[in-house]
N, C-alpha and C positions, 0 to 999 in steps of 0.2 A: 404594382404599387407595393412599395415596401408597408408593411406594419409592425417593424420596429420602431417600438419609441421610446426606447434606452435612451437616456441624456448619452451629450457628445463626451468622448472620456477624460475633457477636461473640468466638466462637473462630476464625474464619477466622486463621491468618497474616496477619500485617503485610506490605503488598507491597514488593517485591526494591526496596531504593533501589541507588545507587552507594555505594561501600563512602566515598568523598568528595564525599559531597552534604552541602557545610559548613551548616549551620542558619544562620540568618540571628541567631540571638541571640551564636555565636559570631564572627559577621565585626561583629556591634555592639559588643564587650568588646574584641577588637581595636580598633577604631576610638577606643573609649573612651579606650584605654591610650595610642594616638599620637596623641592630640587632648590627653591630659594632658603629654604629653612635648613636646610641641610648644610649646603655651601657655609650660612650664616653660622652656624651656631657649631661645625664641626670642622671647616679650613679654615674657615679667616682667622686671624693672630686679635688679640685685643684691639690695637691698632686699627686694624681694617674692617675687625668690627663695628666700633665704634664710628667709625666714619662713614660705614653702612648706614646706622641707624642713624647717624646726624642727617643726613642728606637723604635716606628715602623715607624716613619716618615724618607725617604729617605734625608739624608745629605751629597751631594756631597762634601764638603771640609772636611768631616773627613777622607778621606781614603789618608792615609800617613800623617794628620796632629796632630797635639800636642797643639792643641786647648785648654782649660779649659772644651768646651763646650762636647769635642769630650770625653774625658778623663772619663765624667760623666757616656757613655752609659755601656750598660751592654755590656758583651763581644758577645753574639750573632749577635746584633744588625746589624752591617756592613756585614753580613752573610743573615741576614733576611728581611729587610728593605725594598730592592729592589721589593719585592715581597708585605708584609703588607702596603705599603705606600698606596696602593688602597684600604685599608679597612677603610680608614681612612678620612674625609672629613671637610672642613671651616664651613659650614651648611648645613640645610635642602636642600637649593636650590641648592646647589653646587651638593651633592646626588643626586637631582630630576635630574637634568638636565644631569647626568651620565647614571643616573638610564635608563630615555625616551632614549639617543642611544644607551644603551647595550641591551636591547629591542629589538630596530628598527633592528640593526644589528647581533644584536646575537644570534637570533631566527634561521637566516637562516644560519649560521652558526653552531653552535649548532646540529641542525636537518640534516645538511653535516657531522658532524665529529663524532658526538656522546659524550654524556656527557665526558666519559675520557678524548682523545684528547681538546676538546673543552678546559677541564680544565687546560689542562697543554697547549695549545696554550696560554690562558690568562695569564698565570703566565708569559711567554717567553714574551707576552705584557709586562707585566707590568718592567719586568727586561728588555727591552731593551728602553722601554722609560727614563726609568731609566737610562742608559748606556749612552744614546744621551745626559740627563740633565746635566750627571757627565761631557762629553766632552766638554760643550758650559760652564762650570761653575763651574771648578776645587777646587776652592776655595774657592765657596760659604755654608756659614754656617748658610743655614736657612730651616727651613723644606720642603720639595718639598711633596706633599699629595694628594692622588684622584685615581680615577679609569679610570683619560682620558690616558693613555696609554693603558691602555686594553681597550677601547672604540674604539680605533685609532686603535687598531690591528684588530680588528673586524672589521673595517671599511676597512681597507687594504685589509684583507680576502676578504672581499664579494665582492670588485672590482675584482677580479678573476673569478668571476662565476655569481652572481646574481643582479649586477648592470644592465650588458648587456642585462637581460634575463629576465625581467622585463616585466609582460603580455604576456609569452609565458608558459606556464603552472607552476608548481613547481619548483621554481627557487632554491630551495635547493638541487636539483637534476638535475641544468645545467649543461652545460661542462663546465670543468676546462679551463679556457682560456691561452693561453701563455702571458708571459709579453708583448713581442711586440705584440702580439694580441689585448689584454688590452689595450694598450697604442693607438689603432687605431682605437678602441670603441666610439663613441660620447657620448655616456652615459658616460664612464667611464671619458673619460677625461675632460670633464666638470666636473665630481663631482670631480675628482685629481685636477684643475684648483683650482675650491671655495676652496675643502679642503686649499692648500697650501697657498690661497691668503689670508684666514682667518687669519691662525698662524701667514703669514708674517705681518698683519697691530695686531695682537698680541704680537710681537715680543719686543715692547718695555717694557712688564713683566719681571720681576726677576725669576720669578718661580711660580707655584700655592704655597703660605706658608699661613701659618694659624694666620693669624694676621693681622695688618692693612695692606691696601693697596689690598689683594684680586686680587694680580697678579698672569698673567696665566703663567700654565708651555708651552709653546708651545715646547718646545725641546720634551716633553714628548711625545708630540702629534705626533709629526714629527717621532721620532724615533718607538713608537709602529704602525707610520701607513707603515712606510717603511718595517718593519720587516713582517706586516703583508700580505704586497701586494709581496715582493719579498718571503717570504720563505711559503706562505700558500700550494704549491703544496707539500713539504715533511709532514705535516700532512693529509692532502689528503686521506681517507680511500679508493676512489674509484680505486684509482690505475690507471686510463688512462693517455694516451700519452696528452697537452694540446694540447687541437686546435689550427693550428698554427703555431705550431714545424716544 
């Protein structure tokens, strides 16, 4: 009679990584982002730039309007937009400073979902930051550009699981916490706190648009971080119940 009672090794723990062992689908979406910005900003002629930024920059008042500006894009465009407007950035710094929290946050995220999910979490970022711009700003016809909705959705993610969990081993492998759970977290609600209180003294921006002035999209913010703190348990590959419930 055996007297091992080791679980079978597909309950074994996940073993200890570095709490910054970046996945390689995150150092690839970076690279995406400055291979997009690059292209943009250092081959394309005026021209091609321009018609870059018509067609993959998110324009919240062309959807139902009859604009001159709207009439220009290609027909894709209000199909696609939602999504490429994160490939697309004002400059360098603007990318850097994307760059540094889809890093910070997207590592342990990433290393929780798995390159697939991760990718298509971020797209769900970025169309719903989007979605939030379009509602605070119906009518507005100026390019909206960047990757802080999927920065924000990443950010919402990890309040789920690896804010809380912070110096207790592998926090890409915490429990899924429940929302009211989360919400009762000091960790987390402190970082929910700044987040919201940032946007709100942000708020008197137009939008992130690519031109003067260098106003931020906060709606963007708002909406990929709410999408990402309330819906990140149906991506969730682990499948448990949250903590919580």
């Amino acid at each position: 009679m055996s007297l091992d009672h080791r679980p079978p090794p597909s309950d074994l723990p996940p073993p200890r990584q570095p709490a910054f062992n970046v996945p390689g689908i995150v150092l690839g979406l970076l690279a995406a982002l400055a291979f997009a910005h690059w292209v943009r900003v250092d081959w394309l002629d005026d021209w091609q730039g321009g018609w870059a930024l018509l067609n993959l920059s998110f324009l919240a008042g062309c959807y139902g309007s009859s604009d001159e500006v709207c009439l220009l894009r290609a027909p894709f465009a209000p199909w696609t937009s939602p999504v490429t407007h994160a490939f697309l950035h004002g400059d360098w710094m603007h990318l850097a400073t994307n760059a540094m929290w889809l890093l910070a946050f997207g590592t342990p995220v990433a290393r929780r979902l798995g390159p697939g999910r991760f990718l298509i979490f971020c797209a769900a970022g970025a169309v719903a930051g989007a979605a939030m711009f379009y509602v605070m700003n119906t009518h507005l016809i100026q390019p909206m550009i960047g990757a802080s909705g999927v920065v924000s959705a990443l950010m919402g993610g990890a309040a789920r699981f690896a804010l809380g969990s912070m110096g207790r081993g592998d926090i890409a492998y915490a429990p899924l916490l429940s929302i009211p759970r989360s919400l009762s977290d000091r960790t987390v609600v402190f970082f929910v706190i700044v987040f919201f209180a940032t946007n709100l003294a942000l708020g008197s921006g137009a939008g992130m648009v690519f031109g003067a002035g260098g106003a931020i999209a906060w709606e963007a913010h708002v909406g990929g971080f709410l999408f990402g703190f309330l819906c990140f348990s149906a991506f969730d590959p682990r499948r448990q119940h949250p903590v919580g419930v």
